[in-house]
Backbone as JSON Lines, residues from 0, in Angstrom:
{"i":0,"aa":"X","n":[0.84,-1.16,0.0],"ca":[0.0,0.0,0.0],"c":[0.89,1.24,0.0]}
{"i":1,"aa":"X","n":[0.5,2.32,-0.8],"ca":[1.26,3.2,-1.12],"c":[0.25,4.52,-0.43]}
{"i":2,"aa":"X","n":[0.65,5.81,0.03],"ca":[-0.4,6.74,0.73],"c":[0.67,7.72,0.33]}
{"i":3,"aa":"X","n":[0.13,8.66,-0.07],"ca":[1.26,10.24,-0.08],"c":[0.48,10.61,0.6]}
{"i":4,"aa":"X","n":[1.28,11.81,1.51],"ca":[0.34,12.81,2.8],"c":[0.74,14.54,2.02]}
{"i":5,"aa":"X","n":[0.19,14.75,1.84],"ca":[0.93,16.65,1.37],"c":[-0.21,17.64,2.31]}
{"i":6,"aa":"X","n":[1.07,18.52,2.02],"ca":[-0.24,19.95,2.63],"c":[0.83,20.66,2.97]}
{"i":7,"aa":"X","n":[0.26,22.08,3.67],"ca":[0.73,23.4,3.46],"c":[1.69,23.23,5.23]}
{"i":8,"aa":"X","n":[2.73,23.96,4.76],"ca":[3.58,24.24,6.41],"c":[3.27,24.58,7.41]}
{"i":9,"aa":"X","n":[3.66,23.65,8.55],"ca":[2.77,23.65,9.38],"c":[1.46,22.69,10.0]}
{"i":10,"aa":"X","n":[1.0,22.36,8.45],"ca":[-0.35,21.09,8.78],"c":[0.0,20.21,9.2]}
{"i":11,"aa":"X","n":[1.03,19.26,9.16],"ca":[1.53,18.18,10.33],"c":[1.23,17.12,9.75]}
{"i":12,"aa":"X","n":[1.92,17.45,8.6],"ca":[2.23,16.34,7.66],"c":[2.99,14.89,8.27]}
{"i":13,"aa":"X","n":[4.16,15.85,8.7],"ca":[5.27,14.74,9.27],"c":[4.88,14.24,10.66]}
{"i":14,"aa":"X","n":[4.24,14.94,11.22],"ca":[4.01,14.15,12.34],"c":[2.9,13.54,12.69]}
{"i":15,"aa":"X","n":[1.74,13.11,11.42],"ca":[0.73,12.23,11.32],"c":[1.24,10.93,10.33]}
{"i":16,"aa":"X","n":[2.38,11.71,9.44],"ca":[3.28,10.15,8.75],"c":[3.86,9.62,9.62]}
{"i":17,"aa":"X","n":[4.63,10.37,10.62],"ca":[5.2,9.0,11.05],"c":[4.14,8.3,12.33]}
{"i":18,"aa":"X","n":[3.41,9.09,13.27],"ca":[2.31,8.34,13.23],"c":[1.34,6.94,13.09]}
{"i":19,"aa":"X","n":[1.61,7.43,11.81],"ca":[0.42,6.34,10.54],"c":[1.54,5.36,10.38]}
{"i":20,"aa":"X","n":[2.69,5.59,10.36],"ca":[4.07,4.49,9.57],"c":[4.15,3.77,11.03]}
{"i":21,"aa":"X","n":[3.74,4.01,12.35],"ca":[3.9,3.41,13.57],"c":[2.8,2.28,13.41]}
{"i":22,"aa":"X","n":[1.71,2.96,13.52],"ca":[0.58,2.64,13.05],"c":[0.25,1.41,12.3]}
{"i":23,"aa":"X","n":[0.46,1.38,10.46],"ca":[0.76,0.4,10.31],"c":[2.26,-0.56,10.24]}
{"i":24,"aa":"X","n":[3.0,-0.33,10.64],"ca":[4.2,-0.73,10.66],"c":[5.01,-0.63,9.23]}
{"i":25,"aa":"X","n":[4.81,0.16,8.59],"ca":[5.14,0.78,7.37],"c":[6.15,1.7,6.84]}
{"i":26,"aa":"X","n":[7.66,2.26,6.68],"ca":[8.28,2.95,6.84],"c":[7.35,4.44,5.65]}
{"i":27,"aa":"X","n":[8.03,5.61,6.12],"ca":[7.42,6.69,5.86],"c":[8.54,7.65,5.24]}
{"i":28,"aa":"X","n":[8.86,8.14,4.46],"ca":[9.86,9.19,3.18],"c":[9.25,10.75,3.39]}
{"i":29,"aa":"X","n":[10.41,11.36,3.9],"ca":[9.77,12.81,3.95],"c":[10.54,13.97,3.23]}
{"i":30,"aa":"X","n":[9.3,14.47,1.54],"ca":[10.45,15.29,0.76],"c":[10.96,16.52,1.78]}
{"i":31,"aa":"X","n":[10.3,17.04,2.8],"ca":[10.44,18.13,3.3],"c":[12.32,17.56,3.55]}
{"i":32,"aa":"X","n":[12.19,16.76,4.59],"ca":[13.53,16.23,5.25],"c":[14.64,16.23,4.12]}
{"i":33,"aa":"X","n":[14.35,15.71,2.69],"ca":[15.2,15.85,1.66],"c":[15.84,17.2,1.31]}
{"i":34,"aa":"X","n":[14.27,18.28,1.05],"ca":[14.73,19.43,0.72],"c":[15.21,20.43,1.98]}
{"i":35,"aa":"X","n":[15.31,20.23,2.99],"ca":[16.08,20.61,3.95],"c":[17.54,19.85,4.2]}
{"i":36,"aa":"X","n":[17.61,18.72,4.02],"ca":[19.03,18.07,4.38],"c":[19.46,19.18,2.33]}
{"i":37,"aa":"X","n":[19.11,19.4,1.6],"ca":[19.87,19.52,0.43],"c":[19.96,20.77,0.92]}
{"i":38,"aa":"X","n":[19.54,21.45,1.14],"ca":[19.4,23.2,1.84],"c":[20.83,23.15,2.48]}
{"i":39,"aa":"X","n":[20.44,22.31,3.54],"ca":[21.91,22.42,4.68],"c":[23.19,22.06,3.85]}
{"i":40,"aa":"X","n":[22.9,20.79,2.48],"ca":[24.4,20.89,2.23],"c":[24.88,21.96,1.43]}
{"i":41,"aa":"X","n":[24.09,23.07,1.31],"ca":[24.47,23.84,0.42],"c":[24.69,25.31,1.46]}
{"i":42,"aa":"X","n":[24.6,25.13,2.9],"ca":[24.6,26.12,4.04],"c":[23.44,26.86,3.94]}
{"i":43,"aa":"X","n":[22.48,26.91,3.32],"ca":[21.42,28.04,3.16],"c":[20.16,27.35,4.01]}
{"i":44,"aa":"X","n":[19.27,28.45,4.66],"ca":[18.32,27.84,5.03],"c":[16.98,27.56,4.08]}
{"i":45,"aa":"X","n":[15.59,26.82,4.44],"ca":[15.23,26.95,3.38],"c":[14.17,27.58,2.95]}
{"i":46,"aa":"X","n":[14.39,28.72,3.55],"ca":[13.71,29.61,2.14],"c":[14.65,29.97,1.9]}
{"i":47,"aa":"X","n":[16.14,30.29,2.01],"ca":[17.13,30.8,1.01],"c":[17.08,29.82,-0.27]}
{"i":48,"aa":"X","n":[16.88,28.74,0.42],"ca":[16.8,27.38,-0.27],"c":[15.65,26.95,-1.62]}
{"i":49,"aa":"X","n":[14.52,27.72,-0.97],"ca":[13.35,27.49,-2.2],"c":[13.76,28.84,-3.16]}
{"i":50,"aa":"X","n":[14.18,29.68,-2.31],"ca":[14.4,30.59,-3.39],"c":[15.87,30.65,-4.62]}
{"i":51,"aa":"X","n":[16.38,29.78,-4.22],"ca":[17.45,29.49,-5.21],"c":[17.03,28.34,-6.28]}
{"i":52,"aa":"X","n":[16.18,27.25,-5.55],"ca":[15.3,26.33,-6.34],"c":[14.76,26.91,-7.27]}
{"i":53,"aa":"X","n":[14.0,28.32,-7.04],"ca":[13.1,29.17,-8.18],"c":[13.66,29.36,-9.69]}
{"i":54,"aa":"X","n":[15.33,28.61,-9.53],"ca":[16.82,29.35,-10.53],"c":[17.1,28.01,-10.97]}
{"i":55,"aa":"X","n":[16.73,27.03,-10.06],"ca":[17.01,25.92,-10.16],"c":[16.46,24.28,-10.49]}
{"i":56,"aa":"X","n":[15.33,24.69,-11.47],"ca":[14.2,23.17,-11.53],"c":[15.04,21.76,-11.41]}
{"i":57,"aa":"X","n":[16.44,22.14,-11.56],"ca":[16.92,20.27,-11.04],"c":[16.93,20.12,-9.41]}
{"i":58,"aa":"X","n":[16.71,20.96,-8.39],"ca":[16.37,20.59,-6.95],"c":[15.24,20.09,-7.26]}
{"i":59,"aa":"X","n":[14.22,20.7,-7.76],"ca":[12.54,20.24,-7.53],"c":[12.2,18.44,-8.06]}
{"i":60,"aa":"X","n":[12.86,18.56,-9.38],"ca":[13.45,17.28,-10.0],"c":[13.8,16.21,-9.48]}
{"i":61,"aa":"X","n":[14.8,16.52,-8.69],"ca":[15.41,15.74,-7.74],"c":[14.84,14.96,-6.67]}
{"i":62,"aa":"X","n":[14.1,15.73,-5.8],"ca":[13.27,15.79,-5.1],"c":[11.95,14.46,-5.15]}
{"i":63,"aa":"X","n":[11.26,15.36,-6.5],"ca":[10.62,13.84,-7.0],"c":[10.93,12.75,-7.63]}
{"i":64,"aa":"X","n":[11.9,12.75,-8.2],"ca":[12.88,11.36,-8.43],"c":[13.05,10.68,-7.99]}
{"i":65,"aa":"X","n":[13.6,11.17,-6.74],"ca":[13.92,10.0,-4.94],"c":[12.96,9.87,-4.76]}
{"i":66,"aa":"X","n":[11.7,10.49,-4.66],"ca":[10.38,10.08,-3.69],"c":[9.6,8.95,-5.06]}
{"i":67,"aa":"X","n":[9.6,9.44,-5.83],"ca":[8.83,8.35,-7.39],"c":[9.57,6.86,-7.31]}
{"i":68,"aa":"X","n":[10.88,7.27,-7.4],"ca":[11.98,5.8,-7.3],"c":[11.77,4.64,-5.78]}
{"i":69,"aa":"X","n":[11.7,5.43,-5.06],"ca":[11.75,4.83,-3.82],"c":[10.21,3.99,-3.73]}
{"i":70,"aa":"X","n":[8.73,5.03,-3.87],"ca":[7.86,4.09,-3.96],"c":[7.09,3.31,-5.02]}
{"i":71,"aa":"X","n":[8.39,3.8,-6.2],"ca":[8.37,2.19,-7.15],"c":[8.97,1.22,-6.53]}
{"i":72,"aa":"X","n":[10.14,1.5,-5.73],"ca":[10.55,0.52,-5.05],"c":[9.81,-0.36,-4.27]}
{"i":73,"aa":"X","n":[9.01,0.0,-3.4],"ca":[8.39,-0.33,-2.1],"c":[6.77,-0.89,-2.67]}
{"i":74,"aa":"X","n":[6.4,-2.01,-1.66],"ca":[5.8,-2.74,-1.75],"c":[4.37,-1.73,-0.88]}
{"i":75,"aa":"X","n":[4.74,-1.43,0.37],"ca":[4.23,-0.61,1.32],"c":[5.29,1.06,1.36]}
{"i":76,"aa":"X","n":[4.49,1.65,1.37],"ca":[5.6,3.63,1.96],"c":[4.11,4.34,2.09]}
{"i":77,"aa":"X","n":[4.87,5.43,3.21],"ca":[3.87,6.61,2.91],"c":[4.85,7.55,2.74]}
{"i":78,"aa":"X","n":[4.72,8.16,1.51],"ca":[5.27,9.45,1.35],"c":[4.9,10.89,1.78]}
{"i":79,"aa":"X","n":[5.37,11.38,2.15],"ca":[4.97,13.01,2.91],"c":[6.49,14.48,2.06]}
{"i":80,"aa":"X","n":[4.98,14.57,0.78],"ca":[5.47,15.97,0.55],"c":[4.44,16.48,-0.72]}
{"i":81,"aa":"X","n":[4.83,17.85,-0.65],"ca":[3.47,18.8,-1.26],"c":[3.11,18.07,-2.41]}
{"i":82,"aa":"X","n":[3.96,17.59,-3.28],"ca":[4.19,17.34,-4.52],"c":[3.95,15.95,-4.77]}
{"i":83,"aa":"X","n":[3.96,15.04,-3.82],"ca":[4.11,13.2,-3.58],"c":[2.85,12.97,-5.04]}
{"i":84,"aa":"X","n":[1.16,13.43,-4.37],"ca":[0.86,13.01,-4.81],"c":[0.32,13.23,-6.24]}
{"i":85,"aa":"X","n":[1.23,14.1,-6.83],"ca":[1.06,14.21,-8.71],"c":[2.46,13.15,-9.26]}
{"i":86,"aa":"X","n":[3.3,12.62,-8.64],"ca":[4.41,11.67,-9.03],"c":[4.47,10.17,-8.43]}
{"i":87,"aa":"X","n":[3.51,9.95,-7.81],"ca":[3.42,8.69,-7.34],"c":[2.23,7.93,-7.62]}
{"i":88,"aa":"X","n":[2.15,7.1,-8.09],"ca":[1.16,6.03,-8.34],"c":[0.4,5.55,-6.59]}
{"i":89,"aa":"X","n":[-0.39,6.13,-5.88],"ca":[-0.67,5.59,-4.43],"c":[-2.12,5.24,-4.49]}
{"i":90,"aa":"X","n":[-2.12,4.36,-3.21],"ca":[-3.61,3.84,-3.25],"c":[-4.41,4.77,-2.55]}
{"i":91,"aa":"X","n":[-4.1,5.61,-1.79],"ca":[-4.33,7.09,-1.07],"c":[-3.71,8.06,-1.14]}
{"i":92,"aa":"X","n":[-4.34,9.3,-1.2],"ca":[-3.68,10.36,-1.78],"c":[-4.68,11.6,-0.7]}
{"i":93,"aa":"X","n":[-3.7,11.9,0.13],"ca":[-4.19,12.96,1.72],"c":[-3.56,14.11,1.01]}
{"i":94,"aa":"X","n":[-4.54,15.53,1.59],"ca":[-3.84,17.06,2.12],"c":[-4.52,17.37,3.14]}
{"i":95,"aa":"X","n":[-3.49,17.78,3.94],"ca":[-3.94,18.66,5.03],"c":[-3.36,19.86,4.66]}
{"i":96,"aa":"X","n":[-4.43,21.0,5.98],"ca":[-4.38,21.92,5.69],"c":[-4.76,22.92,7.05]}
{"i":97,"aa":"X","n":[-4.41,23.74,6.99],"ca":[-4.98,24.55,8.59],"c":[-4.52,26.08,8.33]}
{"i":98,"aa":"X","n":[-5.38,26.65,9.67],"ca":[-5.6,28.32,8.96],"c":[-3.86,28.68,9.55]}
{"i":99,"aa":"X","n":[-3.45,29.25,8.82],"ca":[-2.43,30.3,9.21],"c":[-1.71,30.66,10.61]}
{"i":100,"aa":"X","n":[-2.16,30.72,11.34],"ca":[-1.58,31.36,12.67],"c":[-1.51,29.73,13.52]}
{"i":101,"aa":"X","n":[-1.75,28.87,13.28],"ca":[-2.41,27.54,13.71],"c":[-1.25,26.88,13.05]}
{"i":102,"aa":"X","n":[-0.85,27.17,12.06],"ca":[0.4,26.68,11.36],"c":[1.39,27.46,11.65]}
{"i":103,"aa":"X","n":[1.48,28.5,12.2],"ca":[2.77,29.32,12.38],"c":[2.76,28.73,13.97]}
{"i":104,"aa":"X","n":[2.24,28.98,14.96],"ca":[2.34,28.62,15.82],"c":[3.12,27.18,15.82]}
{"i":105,"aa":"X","n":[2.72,26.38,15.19],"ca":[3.89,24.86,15.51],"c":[5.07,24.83,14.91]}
{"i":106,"aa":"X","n":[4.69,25.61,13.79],"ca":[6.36,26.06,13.52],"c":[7.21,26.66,14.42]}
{"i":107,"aa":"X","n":[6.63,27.78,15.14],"ca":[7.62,28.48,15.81],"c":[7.83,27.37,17.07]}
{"i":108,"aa":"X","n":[7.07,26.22,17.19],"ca":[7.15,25.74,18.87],"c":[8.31,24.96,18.3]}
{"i":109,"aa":"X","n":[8.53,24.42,17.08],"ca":[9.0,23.21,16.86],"c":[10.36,23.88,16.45]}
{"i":110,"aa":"X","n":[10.56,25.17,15.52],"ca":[12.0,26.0,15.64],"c":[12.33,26.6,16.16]}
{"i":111,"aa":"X","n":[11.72,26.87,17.02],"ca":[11.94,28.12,18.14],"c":[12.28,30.0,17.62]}
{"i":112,"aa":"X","n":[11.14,29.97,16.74],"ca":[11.06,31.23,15.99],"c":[9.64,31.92,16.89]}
{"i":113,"aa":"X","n":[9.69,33.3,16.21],"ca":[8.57,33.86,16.93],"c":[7.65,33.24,16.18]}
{"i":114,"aa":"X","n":[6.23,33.88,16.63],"ca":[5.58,33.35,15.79],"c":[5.17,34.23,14.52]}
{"i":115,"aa":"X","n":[5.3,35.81,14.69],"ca":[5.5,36.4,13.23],"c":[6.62,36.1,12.34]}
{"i":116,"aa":"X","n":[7.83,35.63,12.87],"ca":[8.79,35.41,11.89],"c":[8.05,34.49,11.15]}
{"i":117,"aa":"X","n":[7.69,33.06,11.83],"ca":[6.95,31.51,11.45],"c":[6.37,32.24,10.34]}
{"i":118,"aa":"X","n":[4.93,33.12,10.74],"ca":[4.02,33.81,9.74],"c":[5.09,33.9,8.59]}
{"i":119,"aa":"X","n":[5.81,35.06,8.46],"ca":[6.41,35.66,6.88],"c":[6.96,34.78,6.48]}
{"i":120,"aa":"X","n":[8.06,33.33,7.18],"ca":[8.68,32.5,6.43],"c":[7.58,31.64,6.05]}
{"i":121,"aa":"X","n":[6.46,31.35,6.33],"ca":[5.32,30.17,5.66],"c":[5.15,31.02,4.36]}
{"i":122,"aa":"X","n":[4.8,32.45,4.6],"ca":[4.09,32.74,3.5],"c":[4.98,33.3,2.17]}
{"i":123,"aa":"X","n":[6.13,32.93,2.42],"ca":[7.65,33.79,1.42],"c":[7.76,31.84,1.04]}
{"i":124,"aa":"X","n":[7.68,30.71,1.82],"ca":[7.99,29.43,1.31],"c":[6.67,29.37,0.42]}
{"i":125,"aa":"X","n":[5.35,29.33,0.6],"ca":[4.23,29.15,-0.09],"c":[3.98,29.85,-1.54]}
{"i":126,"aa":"X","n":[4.44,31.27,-1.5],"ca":[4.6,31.87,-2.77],"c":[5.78,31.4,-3.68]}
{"i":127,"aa":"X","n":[6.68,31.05,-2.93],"ca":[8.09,30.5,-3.94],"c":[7.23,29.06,-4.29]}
{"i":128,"aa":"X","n":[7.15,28.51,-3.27],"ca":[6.65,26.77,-4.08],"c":[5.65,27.06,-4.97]}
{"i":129,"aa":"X","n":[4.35,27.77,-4.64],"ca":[3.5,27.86,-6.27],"c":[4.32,28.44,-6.76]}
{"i":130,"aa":"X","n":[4.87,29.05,-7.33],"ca":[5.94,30.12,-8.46],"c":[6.63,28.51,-9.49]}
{"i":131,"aa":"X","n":[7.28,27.84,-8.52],"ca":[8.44,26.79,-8.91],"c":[7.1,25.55,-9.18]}
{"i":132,"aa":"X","n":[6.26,25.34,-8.96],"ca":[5.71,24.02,-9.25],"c":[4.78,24.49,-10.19]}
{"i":133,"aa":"X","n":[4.13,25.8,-10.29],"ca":[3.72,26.51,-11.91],"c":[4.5,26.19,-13.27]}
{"i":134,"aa":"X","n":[5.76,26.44,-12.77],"ca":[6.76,27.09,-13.56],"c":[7.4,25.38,-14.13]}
{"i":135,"aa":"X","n":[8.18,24.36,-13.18],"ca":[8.69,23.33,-13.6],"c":[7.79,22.15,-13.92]}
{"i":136,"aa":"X","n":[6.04,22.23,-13.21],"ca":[5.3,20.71,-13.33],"c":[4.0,21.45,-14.38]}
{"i":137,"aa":"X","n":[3.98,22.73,-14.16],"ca":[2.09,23.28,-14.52],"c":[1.14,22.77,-13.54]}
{"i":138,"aa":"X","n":[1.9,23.17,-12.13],"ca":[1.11,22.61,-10.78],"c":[0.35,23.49,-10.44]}
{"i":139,"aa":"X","n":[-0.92,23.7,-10.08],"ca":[-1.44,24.68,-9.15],"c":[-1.87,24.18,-8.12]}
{"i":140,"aa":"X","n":[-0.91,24.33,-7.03],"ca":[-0.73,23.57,-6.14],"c":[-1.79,24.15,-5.2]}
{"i":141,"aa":"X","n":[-2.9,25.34,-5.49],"ca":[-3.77,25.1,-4.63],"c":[-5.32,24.23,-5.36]}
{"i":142,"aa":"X","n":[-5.06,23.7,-6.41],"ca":[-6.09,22.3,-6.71],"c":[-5.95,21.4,-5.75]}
{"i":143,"aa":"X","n":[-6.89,21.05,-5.22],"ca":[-7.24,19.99,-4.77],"c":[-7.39,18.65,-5.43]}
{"i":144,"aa":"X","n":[-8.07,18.63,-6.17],"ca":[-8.62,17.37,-7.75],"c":[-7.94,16.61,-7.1]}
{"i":145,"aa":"X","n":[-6.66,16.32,-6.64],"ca":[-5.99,15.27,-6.92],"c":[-6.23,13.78,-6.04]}
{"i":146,"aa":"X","n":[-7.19,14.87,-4.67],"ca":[-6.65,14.63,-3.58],"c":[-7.83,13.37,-3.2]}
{"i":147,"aa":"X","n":[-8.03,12.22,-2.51],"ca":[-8.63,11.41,-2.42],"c":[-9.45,12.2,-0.96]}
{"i":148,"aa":"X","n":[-8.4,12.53,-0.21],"ca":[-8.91,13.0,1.32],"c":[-8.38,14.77,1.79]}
{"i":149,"aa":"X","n":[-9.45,15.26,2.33],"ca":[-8.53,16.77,2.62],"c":[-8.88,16.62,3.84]}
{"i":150,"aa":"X","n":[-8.18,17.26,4.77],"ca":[-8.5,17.24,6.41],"c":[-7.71,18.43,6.86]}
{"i":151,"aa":"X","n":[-9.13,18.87,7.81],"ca":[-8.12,20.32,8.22],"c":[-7.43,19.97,9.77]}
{"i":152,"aa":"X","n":[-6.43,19.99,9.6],"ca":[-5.93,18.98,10.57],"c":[-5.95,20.13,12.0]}
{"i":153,"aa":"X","n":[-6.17,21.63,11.78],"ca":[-6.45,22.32,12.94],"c":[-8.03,21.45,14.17]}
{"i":154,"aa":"X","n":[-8.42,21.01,13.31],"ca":[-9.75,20.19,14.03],"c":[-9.61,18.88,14.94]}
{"i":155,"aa":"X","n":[-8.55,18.01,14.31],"ca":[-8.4,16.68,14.88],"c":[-6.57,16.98,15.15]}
{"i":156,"aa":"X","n":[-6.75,16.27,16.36],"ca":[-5.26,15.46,16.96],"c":[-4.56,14.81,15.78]}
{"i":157,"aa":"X","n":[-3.38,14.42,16.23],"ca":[-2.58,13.58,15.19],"c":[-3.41,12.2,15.45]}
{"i":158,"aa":"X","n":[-3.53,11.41,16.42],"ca":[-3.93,10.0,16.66],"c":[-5.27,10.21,15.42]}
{"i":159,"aa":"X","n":[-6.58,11.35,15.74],"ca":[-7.68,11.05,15.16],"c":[-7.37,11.28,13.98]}
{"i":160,"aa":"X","n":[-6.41,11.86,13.57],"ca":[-6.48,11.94,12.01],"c":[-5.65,10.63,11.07]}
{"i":161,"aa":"X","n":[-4.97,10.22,12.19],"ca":[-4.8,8.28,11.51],"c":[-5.73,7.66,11.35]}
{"i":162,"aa":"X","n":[-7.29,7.9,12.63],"ca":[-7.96,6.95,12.7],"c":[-9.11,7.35,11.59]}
{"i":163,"aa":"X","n":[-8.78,8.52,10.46],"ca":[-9.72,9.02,9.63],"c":[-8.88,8.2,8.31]}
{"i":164,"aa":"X","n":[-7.59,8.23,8.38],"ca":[-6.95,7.9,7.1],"c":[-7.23,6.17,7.52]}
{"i":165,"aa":"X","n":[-7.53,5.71,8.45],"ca":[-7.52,4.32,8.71],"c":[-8.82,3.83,7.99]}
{"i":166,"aa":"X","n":[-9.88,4.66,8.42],"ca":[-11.14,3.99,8.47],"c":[-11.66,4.72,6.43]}
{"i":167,"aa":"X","n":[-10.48,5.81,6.16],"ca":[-10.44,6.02,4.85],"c":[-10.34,4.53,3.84]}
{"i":168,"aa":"X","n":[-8.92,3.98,4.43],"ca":[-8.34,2.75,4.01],"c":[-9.46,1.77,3.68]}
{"i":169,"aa":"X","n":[-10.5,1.45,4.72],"ca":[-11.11,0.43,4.74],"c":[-11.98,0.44,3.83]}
{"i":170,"aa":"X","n":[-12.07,1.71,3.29],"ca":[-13.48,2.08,2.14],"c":[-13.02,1.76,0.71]}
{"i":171,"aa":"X","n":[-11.56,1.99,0.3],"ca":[-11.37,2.35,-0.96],"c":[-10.31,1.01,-1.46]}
């Protein structure tokens, strides 16, 4: 079984994949973790990082290459990133999503930023990623279409929102 998780910074992507990968005993791929470990080897943080990507469509490339390759590889994965589910063949296909200040807030708890900094860096990463996934896929990454499940994850816990993608599972 294959599941991509995407959604906007902040929605808690990564910490309902790994979660769900506990869950079913399933390992879990996170592009965020990619495009941050590639950020760091290049010293920049990442929005210095998306914004050099904007110059650069072989990061974005890259990106989905490893995540496409890996769950051709895999028998079982859940992938977690904005983009997973237009490059992956999955039997579920999640976005979450949550209002703004609700997403800055766990950012800042989890980097230890204020929470207006959190604010301007979500919304300087969100305008660069539509710009770059317009520009390199013809993404409009605020379509939904794609998506099998949307959940505003400001509503439910991490546990209840496994037990929505669980009881998702059992339907489809």
């Amino acid at each position: 079984m294959i599941i991509t998780i995407g959604g906007t910074a902040g929605s808690g992507t990564t910490t309902v994949a790994k979660v769900l990968s506990e869950k079913l005993n399933i390992p879990f791929v996170s592009a965020g973790a990619i495009f941050r470990e590639m950020a760091a080897e290049r010293g920049m943080s990442p929005v210095e990082f998306g914004k050099f990507a904007e110059n650069n469509t072989d990061i974005d490339k890259e990106i989905d290459n490893r995540q496409a390759k890996l769950a051709e590889e895999a028998q079982n994965l859940i992938i977690e990133g904005r983009l997973s589910a237009y490059f992956i063949d999955a039997n579920l296909r999640v976005c979450f999503n949550a209002p703004l200040e609700v997403r800055a807030k766990r950012v800042c708890e989890r980097e230890d930023k204020s929470i207006e900094f959190a604010k301007e860096e979500i919304i300087a990463r969100e305008e660069s990623e539509a710009l770059r996934y317009m520009d390199i896929h013809n993404i409009d990454i605020k379509n939904m279409d794609i998506y099998d499940l949307i959940i505003n994850t400001d509503s439910f816990n991490p546990e209840s929102i496994v037990e929505i993608i669980l009881t998702t599972l059992k339907v489809i």
